[in-house]
LODO-748433 format. One record per atom (N, C-alpha, C): residue in one letter; atom name; x, y, z. Coordinates in nm, 3 decimals. Atoms other than C-alpha are relative to their C-alpha. Layout:
<pts>
pt residu->a; atome->CA; x->X; y->Y; z->Z
...
</pts>
This chain:
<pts>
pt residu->x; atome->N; x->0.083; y->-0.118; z->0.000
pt residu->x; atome->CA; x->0.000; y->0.000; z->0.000
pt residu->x; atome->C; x->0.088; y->0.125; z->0.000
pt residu->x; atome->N; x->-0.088; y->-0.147; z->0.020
pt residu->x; atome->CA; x->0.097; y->0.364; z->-0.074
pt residu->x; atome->C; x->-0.053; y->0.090; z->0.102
pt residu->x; atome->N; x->0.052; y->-0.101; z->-0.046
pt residu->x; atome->CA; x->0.007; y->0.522; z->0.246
pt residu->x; atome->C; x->0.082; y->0.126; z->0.057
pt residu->x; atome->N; x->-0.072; y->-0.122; z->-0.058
pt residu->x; atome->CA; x->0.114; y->0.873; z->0.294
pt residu->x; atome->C; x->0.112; y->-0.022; z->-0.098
pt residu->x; atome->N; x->-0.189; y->-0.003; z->0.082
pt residu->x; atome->CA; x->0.390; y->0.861; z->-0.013
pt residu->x; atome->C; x->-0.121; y->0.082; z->-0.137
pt residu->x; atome->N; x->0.036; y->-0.096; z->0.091
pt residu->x; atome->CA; x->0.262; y->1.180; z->-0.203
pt residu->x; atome->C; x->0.062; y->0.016; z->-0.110
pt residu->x; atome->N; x->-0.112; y->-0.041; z->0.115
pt residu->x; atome->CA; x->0.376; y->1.271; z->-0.578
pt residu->x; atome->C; x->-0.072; y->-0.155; z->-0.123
pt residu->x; atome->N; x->-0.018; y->0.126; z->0.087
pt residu->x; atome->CA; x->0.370; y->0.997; z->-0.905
pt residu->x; atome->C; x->0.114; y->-0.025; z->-0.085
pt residu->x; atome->N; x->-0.131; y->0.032; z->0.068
pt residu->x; atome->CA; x->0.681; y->0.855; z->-1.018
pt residu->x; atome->C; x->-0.012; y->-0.010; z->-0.140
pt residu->x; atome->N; x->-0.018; y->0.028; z->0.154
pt residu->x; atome->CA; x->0.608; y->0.801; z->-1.383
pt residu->x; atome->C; x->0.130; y->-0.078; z->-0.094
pt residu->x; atome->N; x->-0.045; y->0.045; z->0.051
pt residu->x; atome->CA; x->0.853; y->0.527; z->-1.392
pt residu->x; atome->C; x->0.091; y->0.082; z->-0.014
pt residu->x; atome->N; x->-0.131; y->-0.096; z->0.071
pt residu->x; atome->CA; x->1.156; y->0.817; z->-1.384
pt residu->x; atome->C; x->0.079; y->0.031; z->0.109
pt residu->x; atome->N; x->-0.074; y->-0.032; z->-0.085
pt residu->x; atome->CA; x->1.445; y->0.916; z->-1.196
pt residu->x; atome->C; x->-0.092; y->0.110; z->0.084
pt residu->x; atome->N; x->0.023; y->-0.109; z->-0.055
pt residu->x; atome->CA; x->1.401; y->1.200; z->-0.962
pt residu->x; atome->C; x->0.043; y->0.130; z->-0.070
pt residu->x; atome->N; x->-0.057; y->-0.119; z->0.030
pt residu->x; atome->CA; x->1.578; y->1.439; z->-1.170
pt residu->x; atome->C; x->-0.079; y->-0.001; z->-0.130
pt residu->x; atome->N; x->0.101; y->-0.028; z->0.130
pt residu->x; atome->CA; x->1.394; y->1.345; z->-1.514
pt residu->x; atome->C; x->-0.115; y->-0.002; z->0.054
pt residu->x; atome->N; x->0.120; y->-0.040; z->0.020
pt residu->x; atome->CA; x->1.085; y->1.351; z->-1.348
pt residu->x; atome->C; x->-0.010; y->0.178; z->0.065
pt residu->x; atome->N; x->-0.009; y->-0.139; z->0.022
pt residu->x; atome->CA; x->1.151; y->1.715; z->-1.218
pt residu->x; atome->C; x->0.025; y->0.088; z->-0.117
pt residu->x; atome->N; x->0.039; y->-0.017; z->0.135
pt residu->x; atome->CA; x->1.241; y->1.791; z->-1.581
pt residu->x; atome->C; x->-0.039; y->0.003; z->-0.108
pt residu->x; atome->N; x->0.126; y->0.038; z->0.073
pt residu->x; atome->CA; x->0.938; y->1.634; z->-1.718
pt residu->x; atome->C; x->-0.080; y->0.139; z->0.061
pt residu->x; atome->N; x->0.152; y->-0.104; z->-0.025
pt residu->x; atome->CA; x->0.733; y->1.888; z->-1.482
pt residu->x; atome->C; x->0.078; y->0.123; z->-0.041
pt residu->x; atome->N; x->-0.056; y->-0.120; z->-0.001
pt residu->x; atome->CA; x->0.990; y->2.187; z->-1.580
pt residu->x; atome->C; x->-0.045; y->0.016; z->-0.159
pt residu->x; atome->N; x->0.068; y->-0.035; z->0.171
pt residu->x; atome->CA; x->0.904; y->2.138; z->-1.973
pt residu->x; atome->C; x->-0.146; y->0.015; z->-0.016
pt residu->x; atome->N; x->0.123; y->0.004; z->-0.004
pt residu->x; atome->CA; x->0.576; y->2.087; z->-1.914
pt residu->x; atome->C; x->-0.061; y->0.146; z->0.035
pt residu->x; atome->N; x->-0.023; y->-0.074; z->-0.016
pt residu->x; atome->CA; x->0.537; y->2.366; z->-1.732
pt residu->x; atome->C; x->0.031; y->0.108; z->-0.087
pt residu->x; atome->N; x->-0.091; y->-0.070; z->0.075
pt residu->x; atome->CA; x->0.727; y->2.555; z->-1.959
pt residu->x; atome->C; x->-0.104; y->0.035; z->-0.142
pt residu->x; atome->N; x->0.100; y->0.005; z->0.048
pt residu->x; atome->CA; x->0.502; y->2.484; z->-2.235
pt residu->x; atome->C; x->-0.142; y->0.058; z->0.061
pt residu->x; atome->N; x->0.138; y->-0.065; z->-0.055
pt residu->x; atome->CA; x->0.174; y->2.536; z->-2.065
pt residu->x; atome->C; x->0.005; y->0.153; z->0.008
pt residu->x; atome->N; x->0.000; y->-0.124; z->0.017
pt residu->x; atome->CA; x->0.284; y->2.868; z->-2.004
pt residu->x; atome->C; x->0.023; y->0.069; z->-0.140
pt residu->x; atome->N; x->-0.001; y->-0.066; z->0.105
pt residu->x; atome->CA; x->0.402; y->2.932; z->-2.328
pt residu->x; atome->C; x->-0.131; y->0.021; z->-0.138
pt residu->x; atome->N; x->0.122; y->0.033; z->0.120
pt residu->x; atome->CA; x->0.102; y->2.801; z->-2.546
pt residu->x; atome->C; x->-0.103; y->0.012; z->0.066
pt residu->x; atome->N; x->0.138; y->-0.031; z->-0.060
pt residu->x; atome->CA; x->-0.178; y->2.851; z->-2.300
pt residu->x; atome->C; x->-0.069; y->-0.132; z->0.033
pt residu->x; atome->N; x->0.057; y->0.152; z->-0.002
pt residu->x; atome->CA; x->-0.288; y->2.483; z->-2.275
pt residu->x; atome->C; x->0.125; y->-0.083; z->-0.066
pt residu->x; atome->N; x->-0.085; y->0.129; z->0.110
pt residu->x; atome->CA; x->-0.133; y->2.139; z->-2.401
pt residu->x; atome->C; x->-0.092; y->-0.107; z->0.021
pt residu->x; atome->N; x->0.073; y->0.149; z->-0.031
pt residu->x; atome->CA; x->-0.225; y->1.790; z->-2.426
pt residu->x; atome->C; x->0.110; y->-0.079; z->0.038
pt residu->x; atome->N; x->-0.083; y->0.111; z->-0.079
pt residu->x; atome->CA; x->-0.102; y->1.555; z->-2.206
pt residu->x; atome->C; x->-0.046; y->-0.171; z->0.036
pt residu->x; atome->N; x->0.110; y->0.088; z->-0.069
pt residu->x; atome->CA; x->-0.221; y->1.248; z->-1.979
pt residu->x; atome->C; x->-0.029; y->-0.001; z->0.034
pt residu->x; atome->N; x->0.041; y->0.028; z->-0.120
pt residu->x; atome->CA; x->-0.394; y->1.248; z->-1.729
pt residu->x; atome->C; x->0.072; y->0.034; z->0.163
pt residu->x; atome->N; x->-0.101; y->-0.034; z->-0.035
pt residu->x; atome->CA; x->-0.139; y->1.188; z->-1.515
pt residu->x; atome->C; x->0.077; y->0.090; z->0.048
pt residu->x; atome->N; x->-0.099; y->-0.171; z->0.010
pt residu->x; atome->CA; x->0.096; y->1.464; z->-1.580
pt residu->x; atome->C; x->-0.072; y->0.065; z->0.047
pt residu->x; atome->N; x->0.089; y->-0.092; z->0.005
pt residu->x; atome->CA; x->-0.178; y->1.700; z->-1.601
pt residu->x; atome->C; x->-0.038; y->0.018; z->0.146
pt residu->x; atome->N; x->-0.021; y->0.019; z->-0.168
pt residu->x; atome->CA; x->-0.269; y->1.631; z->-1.206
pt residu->x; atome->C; x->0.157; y->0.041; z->0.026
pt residu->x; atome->N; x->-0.112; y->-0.013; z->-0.074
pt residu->x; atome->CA; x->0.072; y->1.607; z->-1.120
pt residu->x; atome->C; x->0.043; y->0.184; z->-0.076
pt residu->x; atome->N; x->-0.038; y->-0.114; z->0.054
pt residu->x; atome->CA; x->0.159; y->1.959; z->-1.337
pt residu->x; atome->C; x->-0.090; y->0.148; z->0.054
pt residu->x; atome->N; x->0.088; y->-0.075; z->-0.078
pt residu->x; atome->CA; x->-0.142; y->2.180; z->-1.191
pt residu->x; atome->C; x->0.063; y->0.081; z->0.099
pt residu->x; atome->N; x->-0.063; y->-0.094; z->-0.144
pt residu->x; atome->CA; x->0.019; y->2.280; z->-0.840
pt residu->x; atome->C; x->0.115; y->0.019; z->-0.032
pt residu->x; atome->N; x->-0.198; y->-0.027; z->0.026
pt residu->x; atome->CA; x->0.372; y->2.269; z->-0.993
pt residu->x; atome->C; x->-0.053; y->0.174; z->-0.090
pt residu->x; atome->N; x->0.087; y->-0.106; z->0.074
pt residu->x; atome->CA; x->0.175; y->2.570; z->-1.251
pt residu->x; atome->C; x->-0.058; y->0.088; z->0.050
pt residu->x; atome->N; x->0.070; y->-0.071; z->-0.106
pt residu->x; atome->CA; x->-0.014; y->2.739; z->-0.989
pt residu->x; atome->C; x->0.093; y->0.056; z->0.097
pt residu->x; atome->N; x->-0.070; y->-0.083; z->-0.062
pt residu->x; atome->CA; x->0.248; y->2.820; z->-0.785
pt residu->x; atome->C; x->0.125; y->0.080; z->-0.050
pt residu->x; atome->N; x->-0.081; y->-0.117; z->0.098
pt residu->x; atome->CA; x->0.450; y->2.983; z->-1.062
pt residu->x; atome->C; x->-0.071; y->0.122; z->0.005
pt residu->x; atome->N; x->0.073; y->-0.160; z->-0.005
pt residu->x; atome->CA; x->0.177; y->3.207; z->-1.134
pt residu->x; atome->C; x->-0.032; y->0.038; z->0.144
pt residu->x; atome->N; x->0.049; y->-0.077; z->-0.095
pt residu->x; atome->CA; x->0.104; y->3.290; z->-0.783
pt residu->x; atome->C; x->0.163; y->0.100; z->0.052
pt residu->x; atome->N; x->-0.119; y->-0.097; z->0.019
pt residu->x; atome->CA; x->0.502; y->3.373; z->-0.789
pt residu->x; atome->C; x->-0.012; y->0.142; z->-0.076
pt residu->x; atome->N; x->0.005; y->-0.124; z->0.103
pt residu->x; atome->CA; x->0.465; y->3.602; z->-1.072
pt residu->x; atome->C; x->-0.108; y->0.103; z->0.049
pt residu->x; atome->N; x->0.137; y->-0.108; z->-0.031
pt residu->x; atome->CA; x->0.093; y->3.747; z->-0.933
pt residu->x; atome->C; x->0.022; y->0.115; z->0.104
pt residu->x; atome->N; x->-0.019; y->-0.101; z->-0.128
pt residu->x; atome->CA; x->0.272; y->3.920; z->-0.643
pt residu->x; atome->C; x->0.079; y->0.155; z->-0.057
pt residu->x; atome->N; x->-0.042; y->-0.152; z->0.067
pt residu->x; atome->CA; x->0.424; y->4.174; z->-0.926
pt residu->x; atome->C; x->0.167; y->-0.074; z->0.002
pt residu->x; atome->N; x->-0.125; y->0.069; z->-0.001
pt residu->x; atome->CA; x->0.788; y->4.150; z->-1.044
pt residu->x; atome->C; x->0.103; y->0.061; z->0.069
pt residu->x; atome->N; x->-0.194; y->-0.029; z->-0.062
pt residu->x; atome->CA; x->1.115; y->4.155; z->-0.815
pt residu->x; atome->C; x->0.098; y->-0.100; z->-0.049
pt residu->x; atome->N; x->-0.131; y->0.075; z->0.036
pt residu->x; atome->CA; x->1.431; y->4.013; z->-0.878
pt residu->x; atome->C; x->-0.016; y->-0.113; z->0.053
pt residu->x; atome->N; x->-0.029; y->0.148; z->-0.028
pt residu->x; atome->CA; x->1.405; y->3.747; z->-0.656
pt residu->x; atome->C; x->-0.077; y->-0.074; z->-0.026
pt residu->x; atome->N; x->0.087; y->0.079; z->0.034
pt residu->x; atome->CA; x->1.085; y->3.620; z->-0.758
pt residu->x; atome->C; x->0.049; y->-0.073; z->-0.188
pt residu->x; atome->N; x->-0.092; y->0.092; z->0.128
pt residu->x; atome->CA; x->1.240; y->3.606; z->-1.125
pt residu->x; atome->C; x->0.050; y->-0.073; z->-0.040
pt residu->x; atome->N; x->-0.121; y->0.088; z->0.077
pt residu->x; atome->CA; x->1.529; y->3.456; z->-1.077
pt residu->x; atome->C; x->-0.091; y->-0.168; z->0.061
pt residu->x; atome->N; x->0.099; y->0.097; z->-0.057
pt residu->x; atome->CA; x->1.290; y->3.198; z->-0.852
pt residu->x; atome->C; x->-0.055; y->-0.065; z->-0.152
pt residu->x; atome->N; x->0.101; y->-0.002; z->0.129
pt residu->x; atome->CA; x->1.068; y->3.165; z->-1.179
pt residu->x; atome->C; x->0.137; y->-0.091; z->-0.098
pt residu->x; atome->N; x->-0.104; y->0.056; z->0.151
pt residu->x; atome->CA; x->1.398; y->3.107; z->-1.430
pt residu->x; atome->C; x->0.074; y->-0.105; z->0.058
pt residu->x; atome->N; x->-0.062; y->0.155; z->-0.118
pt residu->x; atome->CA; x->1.564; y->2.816; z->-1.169
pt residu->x; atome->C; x->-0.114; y->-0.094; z->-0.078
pt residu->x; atome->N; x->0.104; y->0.077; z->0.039
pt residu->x; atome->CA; x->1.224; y->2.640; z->-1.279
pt residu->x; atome->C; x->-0.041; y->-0.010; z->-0.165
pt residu->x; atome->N; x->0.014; y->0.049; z->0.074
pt residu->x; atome->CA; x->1.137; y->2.729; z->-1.601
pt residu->x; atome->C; x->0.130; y->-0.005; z->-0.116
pt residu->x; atome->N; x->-0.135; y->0.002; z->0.028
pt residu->x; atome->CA; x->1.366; y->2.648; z->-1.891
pt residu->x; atome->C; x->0.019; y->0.090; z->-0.127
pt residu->x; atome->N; x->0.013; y->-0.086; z->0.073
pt residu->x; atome->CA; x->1.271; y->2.906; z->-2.126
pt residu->x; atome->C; x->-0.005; y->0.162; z->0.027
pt residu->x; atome->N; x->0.009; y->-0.150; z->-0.010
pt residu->x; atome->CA; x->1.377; y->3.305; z->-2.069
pt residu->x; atome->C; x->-0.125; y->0.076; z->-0.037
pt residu->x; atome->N; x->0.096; y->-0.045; z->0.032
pt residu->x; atome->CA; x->1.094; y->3.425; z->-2.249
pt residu->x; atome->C; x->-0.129; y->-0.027; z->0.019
pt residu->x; atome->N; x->0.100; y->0.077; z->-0.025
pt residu->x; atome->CA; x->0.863; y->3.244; z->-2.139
pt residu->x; atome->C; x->-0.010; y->0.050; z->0.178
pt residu->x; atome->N; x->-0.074; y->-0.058; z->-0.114
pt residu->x; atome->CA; x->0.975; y->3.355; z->-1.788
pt residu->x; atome->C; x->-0.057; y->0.200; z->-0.014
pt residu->x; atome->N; x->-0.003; y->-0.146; z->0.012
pt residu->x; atome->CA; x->0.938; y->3.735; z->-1.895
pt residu->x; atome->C; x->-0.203; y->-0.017; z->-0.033
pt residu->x; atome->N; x->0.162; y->0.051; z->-0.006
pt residu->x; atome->CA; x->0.533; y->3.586; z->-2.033
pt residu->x; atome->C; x->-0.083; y->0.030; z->0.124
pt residu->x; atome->N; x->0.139; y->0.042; z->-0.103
pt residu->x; atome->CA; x->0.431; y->3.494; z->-1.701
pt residu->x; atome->C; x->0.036; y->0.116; z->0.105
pt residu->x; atome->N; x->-0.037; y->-0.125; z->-0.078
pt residu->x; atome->CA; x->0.566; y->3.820; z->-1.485
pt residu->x; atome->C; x->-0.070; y->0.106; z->-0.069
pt residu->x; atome->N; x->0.048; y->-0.128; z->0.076
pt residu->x; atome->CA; x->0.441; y->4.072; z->-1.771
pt residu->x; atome->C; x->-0.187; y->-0.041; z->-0.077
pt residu->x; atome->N; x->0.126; y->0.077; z->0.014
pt residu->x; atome->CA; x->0.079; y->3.860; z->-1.878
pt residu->x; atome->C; x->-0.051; y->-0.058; z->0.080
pt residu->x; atome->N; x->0.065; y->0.085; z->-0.065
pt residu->x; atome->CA; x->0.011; y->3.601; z->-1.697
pt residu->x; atome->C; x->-0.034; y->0.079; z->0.112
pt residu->x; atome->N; x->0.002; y->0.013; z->-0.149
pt residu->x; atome->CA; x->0.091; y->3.678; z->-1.348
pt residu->x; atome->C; x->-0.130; y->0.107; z->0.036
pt residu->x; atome->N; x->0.109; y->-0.112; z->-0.083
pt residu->x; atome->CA; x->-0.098; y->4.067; z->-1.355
pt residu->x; atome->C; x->-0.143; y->-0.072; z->-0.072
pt residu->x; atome->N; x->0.134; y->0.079; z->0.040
pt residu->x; atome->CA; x->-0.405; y->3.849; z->-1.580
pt residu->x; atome->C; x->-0.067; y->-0.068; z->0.156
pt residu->x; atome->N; x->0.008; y->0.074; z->-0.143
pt residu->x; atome->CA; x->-0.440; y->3.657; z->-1.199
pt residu->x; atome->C; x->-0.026; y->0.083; z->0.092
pt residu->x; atome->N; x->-0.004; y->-0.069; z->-0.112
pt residu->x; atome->CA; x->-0.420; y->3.938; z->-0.965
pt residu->x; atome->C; x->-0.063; y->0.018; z->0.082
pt residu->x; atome->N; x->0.083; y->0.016; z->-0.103
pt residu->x; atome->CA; x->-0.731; y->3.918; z->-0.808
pt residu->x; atome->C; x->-0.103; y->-0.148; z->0.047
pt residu->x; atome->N; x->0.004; y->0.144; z->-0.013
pt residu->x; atome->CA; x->-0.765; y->3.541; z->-0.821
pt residu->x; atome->C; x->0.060; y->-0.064; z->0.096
pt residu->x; atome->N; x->-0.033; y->0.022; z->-0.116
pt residu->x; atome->CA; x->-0.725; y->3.390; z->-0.481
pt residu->x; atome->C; x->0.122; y->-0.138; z->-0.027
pt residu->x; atome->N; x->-0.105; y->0.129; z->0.075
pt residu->x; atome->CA; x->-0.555; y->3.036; z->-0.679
pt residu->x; atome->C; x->-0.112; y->-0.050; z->-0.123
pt residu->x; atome->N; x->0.088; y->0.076; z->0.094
pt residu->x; atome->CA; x->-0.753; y->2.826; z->-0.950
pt residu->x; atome->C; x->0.059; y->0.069; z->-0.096
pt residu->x; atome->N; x->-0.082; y->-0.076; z->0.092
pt residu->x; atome->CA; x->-0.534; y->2.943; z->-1.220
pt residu->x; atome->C; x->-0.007; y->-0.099; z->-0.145
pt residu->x; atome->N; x->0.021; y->0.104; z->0.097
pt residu->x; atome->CA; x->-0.574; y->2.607; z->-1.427
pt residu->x; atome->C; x->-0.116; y->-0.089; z->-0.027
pt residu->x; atome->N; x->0.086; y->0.040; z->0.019
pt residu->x; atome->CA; x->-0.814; y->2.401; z->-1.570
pt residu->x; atome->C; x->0.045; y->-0.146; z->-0.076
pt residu->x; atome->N; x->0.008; y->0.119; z->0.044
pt residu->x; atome->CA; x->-0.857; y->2.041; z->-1.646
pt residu->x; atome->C; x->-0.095; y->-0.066; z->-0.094
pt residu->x; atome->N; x->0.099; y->0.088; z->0.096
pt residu->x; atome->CA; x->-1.036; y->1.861; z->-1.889
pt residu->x; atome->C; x->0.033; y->-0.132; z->-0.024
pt residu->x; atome->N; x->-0.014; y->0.156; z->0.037
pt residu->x; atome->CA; x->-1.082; y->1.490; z->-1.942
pt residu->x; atome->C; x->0.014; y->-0.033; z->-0.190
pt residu->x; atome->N; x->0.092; y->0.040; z->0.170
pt residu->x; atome->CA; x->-1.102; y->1.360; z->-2.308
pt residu->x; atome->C; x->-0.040; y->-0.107; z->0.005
pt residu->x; atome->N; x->0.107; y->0.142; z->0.025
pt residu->x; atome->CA; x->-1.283; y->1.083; z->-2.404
pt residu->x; atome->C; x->0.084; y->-0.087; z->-0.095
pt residu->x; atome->N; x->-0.085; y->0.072; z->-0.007
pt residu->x; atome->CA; x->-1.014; y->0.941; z->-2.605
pt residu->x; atome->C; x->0.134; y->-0.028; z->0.025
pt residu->x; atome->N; x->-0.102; y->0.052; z->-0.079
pt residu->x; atome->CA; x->-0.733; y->0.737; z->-2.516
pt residu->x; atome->C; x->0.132; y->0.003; z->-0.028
pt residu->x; atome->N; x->-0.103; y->-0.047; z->0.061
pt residu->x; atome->CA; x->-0.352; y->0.757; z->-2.626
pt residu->x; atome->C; x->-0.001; y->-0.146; z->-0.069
pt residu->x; atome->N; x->-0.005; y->0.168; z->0.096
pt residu->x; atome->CA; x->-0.331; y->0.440; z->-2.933
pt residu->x; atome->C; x->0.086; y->-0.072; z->0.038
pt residu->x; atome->N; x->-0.077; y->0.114; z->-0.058
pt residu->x; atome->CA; x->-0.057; y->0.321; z->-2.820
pt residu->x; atome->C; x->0.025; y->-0.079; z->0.124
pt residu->x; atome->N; x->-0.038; y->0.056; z->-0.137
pt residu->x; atome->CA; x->-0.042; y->0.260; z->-2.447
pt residu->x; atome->C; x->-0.229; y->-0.004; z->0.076
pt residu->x; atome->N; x->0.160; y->-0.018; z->-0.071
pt residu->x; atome->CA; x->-0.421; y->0.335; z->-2.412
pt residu->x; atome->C; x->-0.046; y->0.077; z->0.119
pt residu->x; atome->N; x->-0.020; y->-0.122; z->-0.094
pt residu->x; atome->CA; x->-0.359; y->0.605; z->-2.159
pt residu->x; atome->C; x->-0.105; y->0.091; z->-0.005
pt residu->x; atome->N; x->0.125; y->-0.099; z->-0.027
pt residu->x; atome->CA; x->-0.612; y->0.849; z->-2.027
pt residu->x; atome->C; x->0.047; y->0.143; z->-0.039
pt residu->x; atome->N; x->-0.068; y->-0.150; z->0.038
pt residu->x; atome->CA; x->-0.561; y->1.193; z->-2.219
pt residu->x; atome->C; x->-0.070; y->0.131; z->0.057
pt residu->x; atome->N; x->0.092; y->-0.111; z->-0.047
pt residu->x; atome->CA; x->-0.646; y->1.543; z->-2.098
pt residu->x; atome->C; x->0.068; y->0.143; z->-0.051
pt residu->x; atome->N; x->-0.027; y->-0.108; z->0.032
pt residu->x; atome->CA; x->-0.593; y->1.909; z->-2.161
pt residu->x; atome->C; x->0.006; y->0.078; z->0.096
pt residu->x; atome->N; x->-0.041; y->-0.102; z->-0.061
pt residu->x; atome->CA; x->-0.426; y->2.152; z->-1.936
pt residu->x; atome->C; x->-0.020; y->0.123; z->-0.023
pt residu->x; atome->N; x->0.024; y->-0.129; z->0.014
pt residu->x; atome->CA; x->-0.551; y->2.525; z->-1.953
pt residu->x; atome->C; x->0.034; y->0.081; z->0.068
pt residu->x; atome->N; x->0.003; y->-0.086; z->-0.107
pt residu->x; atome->CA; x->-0.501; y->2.820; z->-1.798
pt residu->x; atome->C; x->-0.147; y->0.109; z->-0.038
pt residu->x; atome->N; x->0.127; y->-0.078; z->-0.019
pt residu->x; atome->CA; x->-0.815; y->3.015; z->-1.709
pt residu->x; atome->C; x->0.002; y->0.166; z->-0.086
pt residu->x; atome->N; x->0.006; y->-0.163; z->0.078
pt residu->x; atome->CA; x->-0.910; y->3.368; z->-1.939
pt residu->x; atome->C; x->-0.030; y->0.009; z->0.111
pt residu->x; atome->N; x->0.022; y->-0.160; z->-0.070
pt residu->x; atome->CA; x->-0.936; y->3.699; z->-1.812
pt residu->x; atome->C; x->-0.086; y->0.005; z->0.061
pt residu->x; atome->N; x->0.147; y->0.024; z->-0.137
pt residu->x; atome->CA; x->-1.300; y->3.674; z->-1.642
pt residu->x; atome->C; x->-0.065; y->-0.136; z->0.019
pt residu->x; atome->N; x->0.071; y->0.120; z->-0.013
pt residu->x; atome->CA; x->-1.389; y->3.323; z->-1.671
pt residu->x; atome->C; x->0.067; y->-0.057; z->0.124
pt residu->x; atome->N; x->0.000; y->0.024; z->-0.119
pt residu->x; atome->CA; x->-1.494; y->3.161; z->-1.354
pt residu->x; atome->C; x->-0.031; y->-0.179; z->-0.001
pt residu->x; atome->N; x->0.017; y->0.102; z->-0.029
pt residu->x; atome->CA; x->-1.491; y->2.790; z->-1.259
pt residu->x; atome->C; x->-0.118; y->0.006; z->0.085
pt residu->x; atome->N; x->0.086; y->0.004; z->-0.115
pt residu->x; atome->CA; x->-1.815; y->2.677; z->-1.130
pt residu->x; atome->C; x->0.009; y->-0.109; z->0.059
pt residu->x; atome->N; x->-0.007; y->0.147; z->-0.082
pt residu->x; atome->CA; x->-1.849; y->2.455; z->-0.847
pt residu->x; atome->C; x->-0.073; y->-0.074; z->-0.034
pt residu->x; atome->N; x->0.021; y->0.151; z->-0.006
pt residu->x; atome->CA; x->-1.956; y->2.105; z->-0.862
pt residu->x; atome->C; x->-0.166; y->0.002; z->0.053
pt residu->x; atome->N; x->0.147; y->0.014; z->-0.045
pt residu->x; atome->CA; x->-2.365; y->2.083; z->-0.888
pt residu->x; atome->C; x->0.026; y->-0.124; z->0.101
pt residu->x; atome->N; x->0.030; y->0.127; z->-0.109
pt residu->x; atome->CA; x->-2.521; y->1.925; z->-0.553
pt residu->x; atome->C; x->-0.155; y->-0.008; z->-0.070
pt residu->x; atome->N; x->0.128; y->0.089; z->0.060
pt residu->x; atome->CA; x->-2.808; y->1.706; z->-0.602
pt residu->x; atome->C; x->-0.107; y->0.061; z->0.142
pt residu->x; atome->N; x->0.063; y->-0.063; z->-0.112
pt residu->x; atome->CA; x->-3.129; y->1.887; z->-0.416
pt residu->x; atome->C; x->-0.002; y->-0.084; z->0.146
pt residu->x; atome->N; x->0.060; y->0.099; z->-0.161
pt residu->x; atome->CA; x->-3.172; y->1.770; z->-0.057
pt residu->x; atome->C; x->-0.150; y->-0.020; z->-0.004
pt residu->x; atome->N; x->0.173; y->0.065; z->0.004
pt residu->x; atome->CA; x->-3.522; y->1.571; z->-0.042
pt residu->x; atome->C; x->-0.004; y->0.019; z->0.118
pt residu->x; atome->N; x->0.057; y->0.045; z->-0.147
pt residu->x; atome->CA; x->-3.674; y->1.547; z->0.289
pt residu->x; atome->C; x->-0.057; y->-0.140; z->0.010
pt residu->x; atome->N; x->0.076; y->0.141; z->0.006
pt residu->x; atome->CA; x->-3.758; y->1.240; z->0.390
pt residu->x; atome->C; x->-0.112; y->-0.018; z->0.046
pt residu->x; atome->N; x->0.199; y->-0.034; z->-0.034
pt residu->x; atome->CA; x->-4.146; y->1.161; z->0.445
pt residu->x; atome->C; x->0.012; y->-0.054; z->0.135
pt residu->x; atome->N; x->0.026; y->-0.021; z->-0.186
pt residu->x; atome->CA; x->-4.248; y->1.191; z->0.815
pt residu->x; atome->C; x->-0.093; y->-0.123; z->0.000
pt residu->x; atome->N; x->0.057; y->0.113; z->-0.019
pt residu->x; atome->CA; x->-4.362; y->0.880; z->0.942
pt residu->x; atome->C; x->-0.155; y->0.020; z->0.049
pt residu->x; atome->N; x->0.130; y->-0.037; z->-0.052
pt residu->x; atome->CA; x->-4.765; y->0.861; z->1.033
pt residu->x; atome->C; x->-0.015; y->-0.117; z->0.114
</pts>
């Protein structure tokens, strides 16, 4: 059993799977979405979210150089400090968005999904609840 052992190995060292989430990453910011698996996409979210909440606090030096340690693209880096981050500013977190797809990757049969980052006023809604019934009063 896996209890209490947070994270998903993806089958990779420790250092390629930190530079699986640094391209990834890297991408997402640069193109606005990607397609991934499943997977990733979970595991890439909070690694993504707390970039931009780096960048949302406005730019200093040390948050920068913070930012360019992680991602592996300069310009991409200058993106999320000068777009992204002030796009966020009054966004408490929820910075990304998930989507399932419906199909599968052909070769391994893997669960695929799409990574987003949220526009300018669009709001995630919460998760419909199902009405509360009352239950009938006994006679």
């Amino acid at each position: 059993m896996r209890h209490q052992k947070a994270g998903r190995k993806f089958k990779r060292s420790p250092s390629h799977r930190r530079m699986l989430l640094r391209n990834l990453a890297t991408a997402l910011l640069e193109h606005g979405q990607i397609q991934t698996t499943l997977a990733k996409a979970k595991e890439l979210q909070p690694f993504a979210e707390k970039l931009i909440t780096l960048a949302k606090d406005g730019w200093s030096l040390d948050h920068f150089r913070r930012a360019l340690a992680v991602l592996t693209n300069k310009q991409v880096a200058f993106k999320l400090f000068h777009e992204i981050g002030p796009r966020f500013k009054t966004r408490t977190g929820g910075y990304t968005r998930i989507y399932k797809l419906a199909k599968v990757r052909q070769g391994d049969a893997a669960p695929m999904a799409v990574i987003s980052l949220l526009g300018e006023d669009e709001t995630v809604k919460p998760a419909a609840k199902a009405p509360l019934v009352a239950a009938p009063k006994p006679s």
